[in-house]
KEKE-3310 file (N, C-alpha, C; in steps of 0.2 Angstrom, whole numbers, plus 5000, padded with zeros to 4 digits):
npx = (5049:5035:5017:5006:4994:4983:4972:4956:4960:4961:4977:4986:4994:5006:5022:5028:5029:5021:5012:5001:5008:5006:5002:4989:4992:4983:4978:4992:5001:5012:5026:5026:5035:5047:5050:5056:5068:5060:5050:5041:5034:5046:5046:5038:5024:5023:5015:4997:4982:4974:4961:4955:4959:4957:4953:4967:4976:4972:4977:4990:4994:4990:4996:4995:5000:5010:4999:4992:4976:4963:4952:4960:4968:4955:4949:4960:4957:4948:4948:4956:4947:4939:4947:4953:4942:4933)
npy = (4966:4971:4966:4958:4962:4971:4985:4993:5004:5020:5030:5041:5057:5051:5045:5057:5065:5077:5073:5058:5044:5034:5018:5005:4988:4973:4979:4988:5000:5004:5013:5020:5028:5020:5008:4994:4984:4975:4980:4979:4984:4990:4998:5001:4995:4994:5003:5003:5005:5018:5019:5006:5000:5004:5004:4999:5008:5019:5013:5010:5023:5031:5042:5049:5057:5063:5072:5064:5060:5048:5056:5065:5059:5050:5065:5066:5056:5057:5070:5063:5054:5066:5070:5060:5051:5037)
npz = (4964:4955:4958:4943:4945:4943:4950:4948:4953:4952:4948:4957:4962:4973:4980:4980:4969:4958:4951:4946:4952:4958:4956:4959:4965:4969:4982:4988:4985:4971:4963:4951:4942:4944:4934:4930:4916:4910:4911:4922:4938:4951:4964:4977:4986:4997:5004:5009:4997:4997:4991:4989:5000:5011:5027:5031:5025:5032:5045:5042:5042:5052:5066:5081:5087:5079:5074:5064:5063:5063:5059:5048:5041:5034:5029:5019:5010:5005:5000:4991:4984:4976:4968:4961:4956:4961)
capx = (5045:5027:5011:5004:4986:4981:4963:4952:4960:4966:4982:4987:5002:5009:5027:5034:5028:5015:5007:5000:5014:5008:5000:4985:4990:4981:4978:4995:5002:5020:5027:5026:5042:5052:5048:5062:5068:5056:5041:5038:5037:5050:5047:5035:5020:5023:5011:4989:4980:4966:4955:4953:4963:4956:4955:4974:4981:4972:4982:4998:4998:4988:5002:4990:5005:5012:4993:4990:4973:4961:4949:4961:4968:4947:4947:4964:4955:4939:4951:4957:4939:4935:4949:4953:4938:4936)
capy = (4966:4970:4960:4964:4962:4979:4985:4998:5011:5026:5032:5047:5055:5047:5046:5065:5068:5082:5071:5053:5042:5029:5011:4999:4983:4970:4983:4992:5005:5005:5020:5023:5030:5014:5002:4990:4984:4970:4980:4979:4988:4989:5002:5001:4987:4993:5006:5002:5009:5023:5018:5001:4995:5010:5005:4998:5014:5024:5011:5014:5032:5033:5043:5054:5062:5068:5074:5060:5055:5045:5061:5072:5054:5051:5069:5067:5051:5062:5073:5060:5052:5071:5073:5056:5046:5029)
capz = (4957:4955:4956:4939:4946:4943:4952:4945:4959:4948:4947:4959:4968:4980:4980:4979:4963:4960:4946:4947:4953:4963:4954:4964:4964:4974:4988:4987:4979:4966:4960:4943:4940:4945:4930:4926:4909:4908:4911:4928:4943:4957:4968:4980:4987:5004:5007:5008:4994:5000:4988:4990:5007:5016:5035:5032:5026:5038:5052:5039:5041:5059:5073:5083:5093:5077:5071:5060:5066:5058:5055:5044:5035:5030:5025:5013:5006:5003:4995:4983:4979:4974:4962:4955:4958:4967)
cpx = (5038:5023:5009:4996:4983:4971:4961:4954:4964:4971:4983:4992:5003:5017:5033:5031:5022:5011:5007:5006:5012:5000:4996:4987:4989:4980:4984:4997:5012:5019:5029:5033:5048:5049:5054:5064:5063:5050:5038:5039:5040:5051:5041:5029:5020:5018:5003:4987:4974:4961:4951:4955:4960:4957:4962:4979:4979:4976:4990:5000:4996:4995:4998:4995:5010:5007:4991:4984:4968:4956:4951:4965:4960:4947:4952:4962:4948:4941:4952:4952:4937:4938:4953:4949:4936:4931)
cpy = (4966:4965:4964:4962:4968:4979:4990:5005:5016:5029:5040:5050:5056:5046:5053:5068:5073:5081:5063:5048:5036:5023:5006:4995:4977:4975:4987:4995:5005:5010:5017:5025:5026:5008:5000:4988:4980:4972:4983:4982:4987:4990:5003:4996:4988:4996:5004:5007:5010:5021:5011:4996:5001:5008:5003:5003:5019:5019:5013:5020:5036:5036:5049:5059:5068:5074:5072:5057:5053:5049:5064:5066:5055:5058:5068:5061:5052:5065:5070:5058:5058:5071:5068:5051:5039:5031)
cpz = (4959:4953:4949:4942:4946:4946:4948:4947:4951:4953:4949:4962:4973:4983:4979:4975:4960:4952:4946:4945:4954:4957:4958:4961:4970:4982:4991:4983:4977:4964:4954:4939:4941:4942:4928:4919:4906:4909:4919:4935:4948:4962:4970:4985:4994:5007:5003:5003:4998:4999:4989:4997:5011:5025:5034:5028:5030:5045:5050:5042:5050:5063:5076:5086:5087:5075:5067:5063:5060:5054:5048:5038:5032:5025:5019:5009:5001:4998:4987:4980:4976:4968:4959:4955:4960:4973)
residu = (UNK:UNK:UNK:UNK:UNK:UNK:UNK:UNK:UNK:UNK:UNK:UNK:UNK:UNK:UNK:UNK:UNK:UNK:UNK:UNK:UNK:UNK:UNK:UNK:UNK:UNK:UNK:UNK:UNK:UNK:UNK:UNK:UNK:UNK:UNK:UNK:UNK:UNK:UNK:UNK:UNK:UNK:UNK:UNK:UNK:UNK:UNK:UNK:UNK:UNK:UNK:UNK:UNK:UNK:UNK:UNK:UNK:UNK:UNK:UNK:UNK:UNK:UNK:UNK:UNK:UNK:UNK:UNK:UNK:UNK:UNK:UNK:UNK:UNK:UNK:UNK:UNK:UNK:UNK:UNK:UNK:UNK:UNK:UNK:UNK:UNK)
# end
């Protein structure tokens, strides 16, 4: 069940979806598309938001051996400040 503490991060996709999927709250991110009957969300709160938890999603996503280095994350968080602001 999700925090409702919602932050100011805007809504981008994150989850599969090739339109804004994924929800800040308190520093992680919920999919959007797993809202229960009562409202709230279920699905998600394990992964660091970019926008706002930045070094703890670049250690989230860090794996240098598969090419995951902390360069070409910065640039895909560059990418998202470009195109959903944050």
């Amino acid at each position: 069940m999700s925090n409702t503490n919602q932050t100011t991060c805007p809504s981008f996709p994150h989850f599969g979806a090739p339109y804004p999927d994924a929800q800040c709250n308190d520093g992680y991110l919920w999919d959007l598309d797993k809202v229960g009957d009562d409202g709230l969300l279920y699905g998600g709160g394990d992964d660091p938001c970019p926008f706002c938890n930045t070094e703890a999603y670049i250690e989230f996503y860090l794996d240098e051996v598969a090419g995951y280095t902390r360069e070409l994350i910065l640039s895909h968080i560059e990418k998202l400040r470009e195109r959903y602001g944050k």
